[in-house]
N, C-alpha and C positions, 0 to 999 in steps of 0.2 A: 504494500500500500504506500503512493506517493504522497509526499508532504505535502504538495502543490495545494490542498484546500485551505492548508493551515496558515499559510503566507499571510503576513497585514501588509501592503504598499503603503498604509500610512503610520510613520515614523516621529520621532523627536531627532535634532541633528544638529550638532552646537561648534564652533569653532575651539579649536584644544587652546587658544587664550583666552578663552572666558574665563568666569569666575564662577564657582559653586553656586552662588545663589541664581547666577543667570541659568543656570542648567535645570536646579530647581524648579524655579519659577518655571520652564516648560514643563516639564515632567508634568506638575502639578498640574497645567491649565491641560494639557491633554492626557490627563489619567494614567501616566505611564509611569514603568520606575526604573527603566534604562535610557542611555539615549548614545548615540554613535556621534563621535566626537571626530572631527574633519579636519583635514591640515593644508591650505590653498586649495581647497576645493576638494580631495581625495580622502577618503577613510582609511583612518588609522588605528581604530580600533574602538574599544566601548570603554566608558570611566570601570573601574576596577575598584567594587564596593570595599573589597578590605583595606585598601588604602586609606578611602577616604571614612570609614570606622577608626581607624588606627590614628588617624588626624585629631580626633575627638571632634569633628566639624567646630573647629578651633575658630576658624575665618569664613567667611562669606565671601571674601574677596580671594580666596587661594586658588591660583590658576590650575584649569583639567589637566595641563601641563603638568605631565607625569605619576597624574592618576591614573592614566589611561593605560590600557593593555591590548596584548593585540589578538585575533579572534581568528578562528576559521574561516570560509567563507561556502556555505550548500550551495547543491545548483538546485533546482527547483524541484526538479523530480528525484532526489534521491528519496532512499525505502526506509518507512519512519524507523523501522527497527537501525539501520543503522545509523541515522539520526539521534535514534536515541543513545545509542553508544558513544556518537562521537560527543554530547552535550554531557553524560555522564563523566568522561575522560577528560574530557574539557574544563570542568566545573563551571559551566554558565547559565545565565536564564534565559539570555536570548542569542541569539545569532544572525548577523547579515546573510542575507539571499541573495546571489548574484546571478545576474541572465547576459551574457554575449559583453562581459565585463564589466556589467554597472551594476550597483545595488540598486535593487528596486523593491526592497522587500524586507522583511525580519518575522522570523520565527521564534516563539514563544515553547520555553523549556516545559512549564505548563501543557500548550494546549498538543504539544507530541506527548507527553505522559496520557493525556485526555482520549487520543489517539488510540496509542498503545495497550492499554487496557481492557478496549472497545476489539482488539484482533480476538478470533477466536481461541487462539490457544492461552490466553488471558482470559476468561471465562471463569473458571476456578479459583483464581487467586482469591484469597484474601488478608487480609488488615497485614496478620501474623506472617504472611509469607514475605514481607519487605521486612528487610534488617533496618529496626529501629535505633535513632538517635539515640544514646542518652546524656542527657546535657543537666548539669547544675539548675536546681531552681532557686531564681531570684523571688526575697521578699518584695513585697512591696514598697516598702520604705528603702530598701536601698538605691543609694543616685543611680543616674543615667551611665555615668560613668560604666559601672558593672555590668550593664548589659551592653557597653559598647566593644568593653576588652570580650566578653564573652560571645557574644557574635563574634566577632573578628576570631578567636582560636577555633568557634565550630562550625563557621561557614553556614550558619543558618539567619534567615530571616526573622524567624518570631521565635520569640521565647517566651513560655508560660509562666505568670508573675503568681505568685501563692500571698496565703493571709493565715495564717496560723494550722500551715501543712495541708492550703486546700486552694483549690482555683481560685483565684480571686480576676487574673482578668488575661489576654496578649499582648506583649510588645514586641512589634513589628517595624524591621527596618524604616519602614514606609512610613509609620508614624513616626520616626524620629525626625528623617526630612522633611516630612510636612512642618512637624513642630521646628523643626530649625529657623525657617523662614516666618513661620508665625505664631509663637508663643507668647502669651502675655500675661504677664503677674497677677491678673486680675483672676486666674483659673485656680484652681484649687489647689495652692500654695500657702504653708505655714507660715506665720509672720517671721519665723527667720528668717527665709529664704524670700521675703518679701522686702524686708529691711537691707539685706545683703544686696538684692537687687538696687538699692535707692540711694545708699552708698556713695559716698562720694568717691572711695578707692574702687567701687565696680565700673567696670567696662561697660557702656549700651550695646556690646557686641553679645552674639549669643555662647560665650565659654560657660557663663552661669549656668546656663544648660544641662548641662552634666554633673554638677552638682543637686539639680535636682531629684525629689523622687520619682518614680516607677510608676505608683498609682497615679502620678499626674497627666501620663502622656501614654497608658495602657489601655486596650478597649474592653471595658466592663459590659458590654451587653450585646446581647444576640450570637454567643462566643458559641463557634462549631468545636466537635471532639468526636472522636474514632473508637470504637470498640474493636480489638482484636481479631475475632471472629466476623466482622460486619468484610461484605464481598471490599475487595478495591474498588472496582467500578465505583460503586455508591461513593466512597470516601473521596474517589479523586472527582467525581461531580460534584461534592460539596466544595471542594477546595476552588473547582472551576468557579460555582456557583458566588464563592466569595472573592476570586480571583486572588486567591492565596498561593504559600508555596510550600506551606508546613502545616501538620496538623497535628495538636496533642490525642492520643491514644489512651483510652482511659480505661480502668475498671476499679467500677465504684468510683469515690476520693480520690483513687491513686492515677499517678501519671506513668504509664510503662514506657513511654519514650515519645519519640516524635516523629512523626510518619512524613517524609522528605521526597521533594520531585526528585533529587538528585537518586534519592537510592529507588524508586517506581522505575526512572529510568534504567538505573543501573541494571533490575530484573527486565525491563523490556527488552534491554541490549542483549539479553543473555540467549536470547529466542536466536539471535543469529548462529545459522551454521555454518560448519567450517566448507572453504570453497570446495565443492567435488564437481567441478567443469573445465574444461578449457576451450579457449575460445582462439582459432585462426582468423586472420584477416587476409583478404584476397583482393590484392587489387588500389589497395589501401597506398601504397607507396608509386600510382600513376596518374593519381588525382594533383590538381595542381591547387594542393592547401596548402595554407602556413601551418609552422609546426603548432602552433597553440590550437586549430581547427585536428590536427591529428589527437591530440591531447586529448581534448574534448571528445571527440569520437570515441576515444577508448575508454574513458571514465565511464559514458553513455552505456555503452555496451558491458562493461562490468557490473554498473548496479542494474541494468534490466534483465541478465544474466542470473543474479546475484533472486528477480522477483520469479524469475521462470523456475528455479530452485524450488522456493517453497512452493512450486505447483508439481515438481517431478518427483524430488525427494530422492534422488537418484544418480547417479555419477551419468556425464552425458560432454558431448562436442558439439560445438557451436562453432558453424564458418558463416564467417559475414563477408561477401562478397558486394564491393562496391561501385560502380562504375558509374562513369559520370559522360554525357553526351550534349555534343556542342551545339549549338544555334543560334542562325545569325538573322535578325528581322530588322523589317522596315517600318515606319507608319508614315500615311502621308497629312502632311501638314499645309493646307494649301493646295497648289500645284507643284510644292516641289517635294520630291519624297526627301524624309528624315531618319538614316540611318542610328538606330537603336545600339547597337555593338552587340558583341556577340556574348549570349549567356550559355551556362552550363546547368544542366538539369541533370540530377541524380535518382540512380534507380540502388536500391537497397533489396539483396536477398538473401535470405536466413533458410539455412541447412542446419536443423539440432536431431543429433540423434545421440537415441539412448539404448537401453536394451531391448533389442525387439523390434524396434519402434522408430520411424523417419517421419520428420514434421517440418514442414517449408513453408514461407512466408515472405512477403516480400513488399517494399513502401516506396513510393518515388516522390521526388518533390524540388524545388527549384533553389533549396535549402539542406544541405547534408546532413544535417541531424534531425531536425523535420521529414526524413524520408527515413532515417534512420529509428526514431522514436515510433514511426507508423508502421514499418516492419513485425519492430517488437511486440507492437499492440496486437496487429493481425497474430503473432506470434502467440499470444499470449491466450487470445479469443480461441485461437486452434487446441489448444493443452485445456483449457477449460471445456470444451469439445469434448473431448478423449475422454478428460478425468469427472466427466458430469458435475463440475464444481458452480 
């Protein structure tokens, strides 16, 4: 199954000399909690949350410069399962999408978990079959501080705030950034920490921050939790449903851990088998492509290779035969004809065989991997054929 429905085209996208709170401030007006940070107009990568956790969000004015990290880049139809392996591996939430070398697109570490789940051999799973987090619970009353160092060592988003050994509410990265930009004394702050703000020695910058409490900026109501036994499916729809990335796992009072897109993924990934194909190419080296169009070609063919797989279940040879046919046309413009130049249209044919078994296919088109990708499909429609899938 291809990622291609999971793609958003709409984006946050910030210059790497901004300043935190400009980054912010998008995020916040378009709902988002990543954003792709560009350098003369080209991407260079996405801010790097544990940096900017590690900072204590000390400044609002601290340039992305050098927040930033650098990212993989999908092509559109890779197969979620190894999307999800490569986002697991990766440790990310989201990921640039690129088509014929631009980004046009990002994908969400969420909604391939949402995905994943949703394939049949994920059916069974549930709650307990994902290796749960388990992370220190923070009281309420300890500052912000605490949950910043401990995010930052356990790579999660939310962390479950307790009140005398029992739920008391989530702190979520997301609410720290929001509250960074917009916190105000008048919220449910002790008059210490009200007086500390007013201060002549305090700063109007947001370091106070962090010395606040936990229950001031933790969300007390409508709060989701996981039971063990409850399918994945359902848990990771809740998580969709609140556009979360972590969920506490409960039974009874107790917290048994924290149920993570990184390790959902981690088990999606695991669904991938080991390669048992090989693929020849034919013809491949008389086309007159750049090598980055051969590149792409072959990537093409490994992951559509890679979906034919989970339809055969079986060790099997794949030749791709490509050839490409020239043509030269006119149009008339007026009374005098306008020579057009000469194009090249490609025909695409697939030879897979297995035990037993010989299955061909073939896609042409004016575009080599558009002839290429329709191959596959017809490819694929055929094995669905055979296998009454």
């Amino acid at each position: 199954m291809e990622i291609t429905p999971l793609i958003k085209t709409s984006f946050v996208t910030v210059d790497e000399n901004a300043p935190v709170s400009e980054m912010l401030g998008k995020l916040k007006l378009a709902e988002e909690r990543e954003a792709l940070v560009y350098k003369n107009g080209k991407y260079i990568g996405i801010l790097e949350k544990k940096r900017l956790l590690k900072s204590g969000l000390e400044s609002a004015e601290t340039k992305l410069r050098g927040l930033t990290m650098k990212t993989p880049l999908l092509s559109e139809h890779t197969d979620v399962v190894e999307t999800a392996s490569l986002l697991y591996q990766s440790n990310l939430d989201v990921v640039p999408v690129q088509k014929q070398e631009n980004i046009f697109g990002v994908l969400h570490a969420l909604d391939v978990a949402h995905l994943g789940v949703h394939l049949p051999e994920a059916k069974p799973w549930k709650v307990d079959d994902v290796k749960l987090v388990q992370v220190e619970k923070l009281d309420k009353n300890q500052p912000v501080a605490a949950a910043l160092a401990l995010m930052y060592d356990s790579h999660l988003d939310q962390l479950p705030i307790i009140e005398k050994g029992k739920l008391y509410g989530i702190l979520s990265y997301r609410d720290l950034l929001r509250n960074f930009l917009t916190w105000s004394p008048q919220r449910e702050v002790s008059m210490k920490f009200t007086k500390a703000m007013r201060s002549k020695s305090s700063s109007p910058d947001s370091p106070h921050l962090v010395s606040l409490p936990l229950s001031n900026f933790c969300t007390k109501e409508s709060l989701i939790t996981a039971k063990a036994n409850d399918t994945l499916k359902n848990a990771v729809d809740s998580m969709c449903v609140k556009n979360i990335t972590c969920l506490p796992v409960m039974q009874g009072d107790k917290i048994l851990g924290i149920l993570t897109v990184k390790n959902i993924l981690r088990l999606i990934g695991s669904l991938k088998m080991p390669k048992n194909y090989n693929i020849q190419f034919v013809g491949l080296h008389d086309l007159r492509l750049g090598d980055y169009q051969k590149e792409d070609l072959q990537k093409v063919c490994s992951n559509e290779s890679f979906k034919l797989q989970r339809l055969i279940h079986n060790d099997f040879q794949l030749m791709v035969h490509v050839k490409g046919y020239h043509k030269t046309g006119s149009q008339k413009k007026g009374a005098i004809n306008k020579k057009v130049g000469e194009q090249q249209k490609y025909a695409v044919n697939l030879r897979l065989e297995f035990p037993g078994k010989i299955v061909a296919a073939s896609g042409d088109d004016w575009d080599v991997i558009t002839a290429l990708r329709e191959a596959f499909v017809n490819m694929q429609n055929e094995l669905k054929k055979r296998f009454r899938v």
